[in-house]
C-alpha positions as a Markdown table, in Angstrom:
| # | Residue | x | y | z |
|---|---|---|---|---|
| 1 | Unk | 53.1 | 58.3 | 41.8 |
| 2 | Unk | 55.9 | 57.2 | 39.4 |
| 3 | Unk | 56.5 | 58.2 | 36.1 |
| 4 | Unk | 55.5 | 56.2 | 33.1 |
| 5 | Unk | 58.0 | 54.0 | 31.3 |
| 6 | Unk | 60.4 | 55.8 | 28.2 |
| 7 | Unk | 63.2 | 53.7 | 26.8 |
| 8 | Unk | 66.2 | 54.3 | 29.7 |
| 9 | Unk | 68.6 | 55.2 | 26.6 |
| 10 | Unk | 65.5 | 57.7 | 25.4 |
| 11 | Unk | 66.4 | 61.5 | 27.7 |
| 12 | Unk | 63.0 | 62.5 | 28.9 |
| 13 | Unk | 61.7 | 64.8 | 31.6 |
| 14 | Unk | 58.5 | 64.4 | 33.6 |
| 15 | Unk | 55.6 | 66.8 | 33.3 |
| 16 | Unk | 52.2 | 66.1 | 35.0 |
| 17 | Unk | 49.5 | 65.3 | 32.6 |
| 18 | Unk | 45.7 | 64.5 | 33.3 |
| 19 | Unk | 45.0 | 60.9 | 32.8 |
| 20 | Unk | 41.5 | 59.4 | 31.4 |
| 21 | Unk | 41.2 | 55.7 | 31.4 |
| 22 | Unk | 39.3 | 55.8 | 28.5 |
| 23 | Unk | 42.2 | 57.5 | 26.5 |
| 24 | Unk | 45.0 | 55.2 | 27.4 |
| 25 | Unk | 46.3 | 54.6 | 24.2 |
| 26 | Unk | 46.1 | 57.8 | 23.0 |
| 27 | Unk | 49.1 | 60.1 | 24.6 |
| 28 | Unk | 48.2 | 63.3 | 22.4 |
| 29 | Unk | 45.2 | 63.6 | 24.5 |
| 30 | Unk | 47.2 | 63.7 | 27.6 |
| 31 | Unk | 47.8 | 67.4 | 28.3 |
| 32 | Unk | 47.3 | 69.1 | 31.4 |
| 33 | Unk | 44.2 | 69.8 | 29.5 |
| 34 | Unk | 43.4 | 66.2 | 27.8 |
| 35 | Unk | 40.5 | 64.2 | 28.4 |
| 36 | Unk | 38.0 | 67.2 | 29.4 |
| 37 | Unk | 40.4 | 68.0 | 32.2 |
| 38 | Unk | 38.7 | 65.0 | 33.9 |
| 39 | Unk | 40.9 | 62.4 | 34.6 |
| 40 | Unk | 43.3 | 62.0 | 37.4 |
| 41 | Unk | 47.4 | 64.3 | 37.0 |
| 42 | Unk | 49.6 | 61.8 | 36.6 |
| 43 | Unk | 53.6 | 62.3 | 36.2 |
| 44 | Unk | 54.8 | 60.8 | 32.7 |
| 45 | Unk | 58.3 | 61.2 | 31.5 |
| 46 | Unk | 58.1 | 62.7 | 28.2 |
| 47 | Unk | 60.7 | 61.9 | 25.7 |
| 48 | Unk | 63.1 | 65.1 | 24.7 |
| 49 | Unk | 63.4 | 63.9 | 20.9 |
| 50 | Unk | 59.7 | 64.5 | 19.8 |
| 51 | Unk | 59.7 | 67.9 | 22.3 |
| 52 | Unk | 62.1 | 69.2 | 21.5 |
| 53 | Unk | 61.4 | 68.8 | 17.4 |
| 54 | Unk | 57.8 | 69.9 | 18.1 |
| 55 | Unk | 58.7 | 73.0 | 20.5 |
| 56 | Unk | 61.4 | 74.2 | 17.6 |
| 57 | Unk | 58.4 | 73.8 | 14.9 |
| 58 | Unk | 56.1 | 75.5 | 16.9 |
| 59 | Unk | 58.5 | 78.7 | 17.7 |
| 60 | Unk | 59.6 | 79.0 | 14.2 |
| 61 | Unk | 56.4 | 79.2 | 13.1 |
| 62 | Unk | 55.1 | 81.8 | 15.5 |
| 63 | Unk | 58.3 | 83.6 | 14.8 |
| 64 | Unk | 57.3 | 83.9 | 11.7 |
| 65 | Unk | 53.7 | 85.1 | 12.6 |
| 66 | Unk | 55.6 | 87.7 | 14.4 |
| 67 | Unk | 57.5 | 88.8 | 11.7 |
| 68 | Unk | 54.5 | 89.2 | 9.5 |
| 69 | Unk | 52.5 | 91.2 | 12.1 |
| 70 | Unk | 55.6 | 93.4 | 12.8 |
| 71 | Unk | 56.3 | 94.4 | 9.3 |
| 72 | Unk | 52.9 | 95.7 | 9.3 |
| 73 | Unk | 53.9 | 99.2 | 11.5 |
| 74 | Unk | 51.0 | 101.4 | 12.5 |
| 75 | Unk | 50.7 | 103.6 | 15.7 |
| 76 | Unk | 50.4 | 100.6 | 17.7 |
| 77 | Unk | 53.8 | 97.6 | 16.6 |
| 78 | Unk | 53.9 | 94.7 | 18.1 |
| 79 | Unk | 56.6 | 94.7 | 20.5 |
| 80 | Unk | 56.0 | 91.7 | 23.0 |
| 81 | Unk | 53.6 | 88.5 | 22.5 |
| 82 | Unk | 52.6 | 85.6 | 25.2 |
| 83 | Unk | 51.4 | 82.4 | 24.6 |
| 84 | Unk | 50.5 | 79.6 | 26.8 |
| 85 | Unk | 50.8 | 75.9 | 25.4 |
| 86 | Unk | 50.9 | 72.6 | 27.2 |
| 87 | Unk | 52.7 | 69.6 | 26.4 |
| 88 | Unk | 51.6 | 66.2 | 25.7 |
| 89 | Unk | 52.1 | 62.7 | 27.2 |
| 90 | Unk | 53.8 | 62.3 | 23.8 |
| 91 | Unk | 56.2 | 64.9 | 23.7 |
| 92 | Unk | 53.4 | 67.1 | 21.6 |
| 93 | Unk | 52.8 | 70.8 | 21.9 |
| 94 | Unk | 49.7 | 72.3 | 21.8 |
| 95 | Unk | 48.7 | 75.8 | 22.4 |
| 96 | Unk | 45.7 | 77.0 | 25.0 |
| 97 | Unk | 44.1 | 79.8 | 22.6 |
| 98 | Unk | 41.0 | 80.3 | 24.4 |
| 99 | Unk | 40.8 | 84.2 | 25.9 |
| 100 | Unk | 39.0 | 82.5 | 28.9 |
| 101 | Unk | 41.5 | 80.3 | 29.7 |
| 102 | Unk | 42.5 | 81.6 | 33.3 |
| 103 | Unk | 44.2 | 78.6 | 34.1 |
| 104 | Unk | 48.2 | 78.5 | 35.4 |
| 105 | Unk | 48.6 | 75.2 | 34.1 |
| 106 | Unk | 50.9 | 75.1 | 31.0 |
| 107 | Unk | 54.3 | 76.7 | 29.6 |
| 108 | Unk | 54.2 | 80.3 | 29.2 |
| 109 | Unk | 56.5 | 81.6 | 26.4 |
| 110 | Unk | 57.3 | 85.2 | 26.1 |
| 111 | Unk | 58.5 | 86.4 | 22.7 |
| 112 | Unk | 60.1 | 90.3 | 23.1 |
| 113 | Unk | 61.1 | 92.6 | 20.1 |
């Protein structure tokens, strides 16, 4: 399998993503996780720019989150959080917030106090 087309000046890096034919237009849908979890894994090359902005979104915002839930103390702080998320066809990051989500497939970020 070869990895889908990005513009060669464009950095990228490939990730395996499920493919549906039905969604082919539609790269946001093309997680590890996209189309049901149906379709075929395919290896796309996703572009750094749009990852990279949406990663640094994504952790300043749960950083944040973090921060709130710290400051609130109590017997029990928070002192270490995991979150699984997968990334899209797109460059897109989307987290897996299901508690029965037993899967491996996806980016685990740890976040320690």
């Amino acid at each position: 399998m070869t990895a889908a087309a990005v513009p060669s000046d464009e950095p990228a890096l490939p990730f395996w993503v499920s493919y549906d034919e039905d969604l082919e237009g539609e790269d946001d849908s093309m997680g590890l996780f996209g189309g049901g979890g149906d379709g075929e894994a395919r290896l796309r090359n996703v572009p750094l720019g749009p990852l990279r902005k949406n990663l640094a979104e994504a952790v300043d915002a749960l950083q944040e989150l973090f921060t709130e839930a710290a400051a609130r103390g109590g017997p029990l702080p928070l002192r270490e959080a995991h979150l699984t998320c997968q990334v899209t066809a797109s460059g897109g990051v989307q987290f897996i917030g299901s508690a029965q989500a037993q899967s491996s497939r996806g980016i685990v970020l740890v976040f320690k106090q």
